[in-house]
N, C-alpha and C positions, 0 to 999 in steps of 0.2 A: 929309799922309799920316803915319798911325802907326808906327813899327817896333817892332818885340818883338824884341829883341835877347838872343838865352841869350850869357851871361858865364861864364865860367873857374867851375869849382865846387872849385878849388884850384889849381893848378898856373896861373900867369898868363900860361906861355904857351900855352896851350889856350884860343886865342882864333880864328876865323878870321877873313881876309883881308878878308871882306865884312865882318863885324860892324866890323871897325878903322875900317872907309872909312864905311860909314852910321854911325856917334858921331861923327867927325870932319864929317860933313859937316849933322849933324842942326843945327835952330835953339835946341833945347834937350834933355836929356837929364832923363828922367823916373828915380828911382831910391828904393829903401828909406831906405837909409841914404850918405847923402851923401859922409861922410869915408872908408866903404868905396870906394866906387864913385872919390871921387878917388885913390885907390892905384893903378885902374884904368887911369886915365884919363893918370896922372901917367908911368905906364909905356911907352904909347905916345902920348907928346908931345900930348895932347889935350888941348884946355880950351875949354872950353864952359859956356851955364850950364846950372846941376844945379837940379831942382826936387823936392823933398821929396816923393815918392808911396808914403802907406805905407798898410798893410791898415784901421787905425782911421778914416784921413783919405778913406777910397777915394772914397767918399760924397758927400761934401762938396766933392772937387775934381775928380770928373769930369764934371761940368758944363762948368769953367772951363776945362780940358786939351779937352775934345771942341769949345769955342769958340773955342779958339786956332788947332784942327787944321782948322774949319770957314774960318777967316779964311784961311788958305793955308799955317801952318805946316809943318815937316816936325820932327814930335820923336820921340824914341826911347824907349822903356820899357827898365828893365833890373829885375831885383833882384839881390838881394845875390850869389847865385852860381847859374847854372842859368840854367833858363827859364824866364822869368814865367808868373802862372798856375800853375805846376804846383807847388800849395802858397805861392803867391806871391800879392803883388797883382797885377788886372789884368782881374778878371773883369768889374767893375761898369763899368770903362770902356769893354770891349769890345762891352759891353750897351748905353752910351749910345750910341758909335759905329754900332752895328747899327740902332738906332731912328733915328737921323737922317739912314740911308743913308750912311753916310760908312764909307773903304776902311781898311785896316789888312794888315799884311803880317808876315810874322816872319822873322827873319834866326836860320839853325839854327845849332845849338851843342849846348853839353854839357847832360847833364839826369843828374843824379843818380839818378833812378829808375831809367834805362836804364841804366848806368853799372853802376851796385848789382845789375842786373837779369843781364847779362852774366859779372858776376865770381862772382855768386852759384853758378854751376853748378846752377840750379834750372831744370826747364823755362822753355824761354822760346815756345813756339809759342802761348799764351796765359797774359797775364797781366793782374793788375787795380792800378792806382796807385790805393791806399787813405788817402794821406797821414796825416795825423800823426793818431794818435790823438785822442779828445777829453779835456779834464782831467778832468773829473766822472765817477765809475764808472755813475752813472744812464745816464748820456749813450753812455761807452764800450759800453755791452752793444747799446743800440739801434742803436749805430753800426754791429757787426758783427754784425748781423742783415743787414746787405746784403751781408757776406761767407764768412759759416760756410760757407755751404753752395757756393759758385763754385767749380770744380775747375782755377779759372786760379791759377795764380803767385799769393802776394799781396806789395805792396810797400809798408811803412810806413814814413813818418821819425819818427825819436826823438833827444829831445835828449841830449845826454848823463848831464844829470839823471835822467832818465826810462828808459835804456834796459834795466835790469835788469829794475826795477817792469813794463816794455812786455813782455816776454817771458812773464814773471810770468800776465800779465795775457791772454795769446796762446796761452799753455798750458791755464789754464783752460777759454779759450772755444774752441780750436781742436783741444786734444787733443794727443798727442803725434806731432807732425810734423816736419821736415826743417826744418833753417830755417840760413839764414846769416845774419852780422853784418857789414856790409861799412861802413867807417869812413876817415876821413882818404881820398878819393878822388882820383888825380892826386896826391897828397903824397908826399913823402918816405918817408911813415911810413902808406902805404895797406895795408891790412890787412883779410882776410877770415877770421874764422873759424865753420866749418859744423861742426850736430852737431845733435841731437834737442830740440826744446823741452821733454821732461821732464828733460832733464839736461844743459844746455847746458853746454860748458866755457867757463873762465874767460877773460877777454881785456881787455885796456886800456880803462879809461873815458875817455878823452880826444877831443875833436875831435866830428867831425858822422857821424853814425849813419844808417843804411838796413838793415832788416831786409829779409827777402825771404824768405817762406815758403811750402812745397807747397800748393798746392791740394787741396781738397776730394778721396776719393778716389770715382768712379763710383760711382752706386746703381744693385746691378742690378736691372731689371727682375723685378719679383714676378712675371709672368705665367712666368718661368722656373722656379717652382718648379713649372709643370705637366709632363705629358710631352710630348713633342711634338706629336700627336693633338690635346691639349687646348688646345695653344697655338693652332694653327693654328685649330682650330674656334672658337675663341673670336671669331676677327679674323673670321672669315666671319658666325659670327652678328652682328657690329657691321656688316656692309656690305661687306667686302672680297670679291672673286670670291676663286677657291682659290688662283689661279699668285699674286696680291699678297700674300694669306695669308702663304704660302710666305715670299715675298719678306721681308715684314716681319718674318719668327720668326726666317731668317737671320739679318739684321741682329742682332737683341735676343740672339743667341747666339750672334755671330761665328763662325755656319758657313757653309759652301759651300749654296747654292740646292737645287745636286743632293742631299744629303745629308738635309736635310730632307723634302723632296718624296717619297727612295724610303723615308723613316722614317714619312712622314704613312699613303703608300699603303698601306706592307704594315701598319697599322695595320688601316686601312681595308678590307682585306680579311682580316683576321681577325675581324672585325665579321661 
């Protein structure tokens, strides 16, 4: 069996109780970066072997990891802080696993996105994890053509090289929005700061970055710039009977059913 085990995304006691017991009890522990994960592992008394699984190698060793797990192993995935997958390795293996029928499970923990997501004071009843930008400006525009227009939250990591240029770069294509900086998470030295993308304020370049920005705001509905009358006729000449009519022009102009209905009639009888 596989485990997908999220790890501390700073603070190393922000680990749970399950995650301790499945590394301790796993046959081998799959991981980015090895001498991270032994700081981990060193902390609570665990030693196991550690197998190098990183995003360039994904390819190439999940073959050999989904043949180990076929033979009866039980190994763990971790990466460096979070939860794999999300902007992490893990996917190409989860792919092999699925093709060969074989199980995999995840042991919950900390995610950054969510994290970032919460601190942010941005709507959270929908949001979209956009992960990290692309380096290429070609590439970045096409990237946020899947996002311009979602009226979800959005939530990108930036390194800290990149987090000014990313803002930069967010402004541009998203316009002036709401946006926070949420940095060093779990740390000492965790720090949020919110302000507009055309005129963000200043704040420490140091440590690991999640931006979190407004959604897209509503487009209303064109057929609103009719009068009521027209609205409603409009839905009836497409198919709808009157009372749906009704119904629908409510909705597209968050009024009351009745409202509509005594505004269609006395139309209708001034006709």
């Amino acid at each position: 069996m596989l485990y997908i085990v999220a790890t501390p995304i700073g603070n190393l006691g922000e680990i749970t109780y399950r995650a301790v017991e499945t590394l301790k009890s796993a046959d081998a522990i799959l991981c980015e970066d090895t001498r991270r994960t032994a700081v981990l592992l060193e902390r609570y008394g665990i030693k196991k072997p550690l197998v190098s699984y990183q995003k360039f190698s994904e390819k190439e060793k999940s073959g050999y990891i989904a043949d180990r797990l076929e033979s009866g192993e039980n190994l763990a995935l971790v990466s460096d802080a979070g939860m794999p997958m999300v902007s992490d390795p893990g996917k190409i293996l989860v792919d092999e696993l699925i093709k060969r029928g074989l199980e995999y499970t995840v042991v919950s923990g900390p995610c950054a996105a969510i994290n970032a997501l919460v601190l942010s004071g941005q709507d959270t009843s929908a949001f979209c994890m956009c992960g990290f930008l692309p380096e290429k400006k070609s590439d970045r525009k096409r990237f946020m053509d899947r996002f311009r227009e979602l009226t979800a939250t959005l939530i990108f990591y930036s390194p800290p090289h990149n987090v000014r240029g990313d803002l930069e770069f967010l402004k541009a294509e998203l316009g002036d929005r709401n946006a926070s900086v949420v940095r060093e998470i779990s740390k000492l030295h965790e720090e949020v700061v919110r302000g507009n993308l055309a005129d963000f304020p200043e704040f420490t370049v140091k440590g690991e970055f999640v931006i979190v920005v407004e959604g897209a705001k509503e487009k209303e509905n064109a057929l609103n710039a009719l009068d009521v009358a027209e609205h409603v006729e409009k839905y009836i000449a497409d198919g709808l009977g009157k009372m749906d009519a009704v119904k629908r022009v409510a909705a597209d102009r968050s009024r009351p059913k009745s409202e509509i209905y005594a505004e269609y009639e006395k139309s209708i009888k001034k006709k």
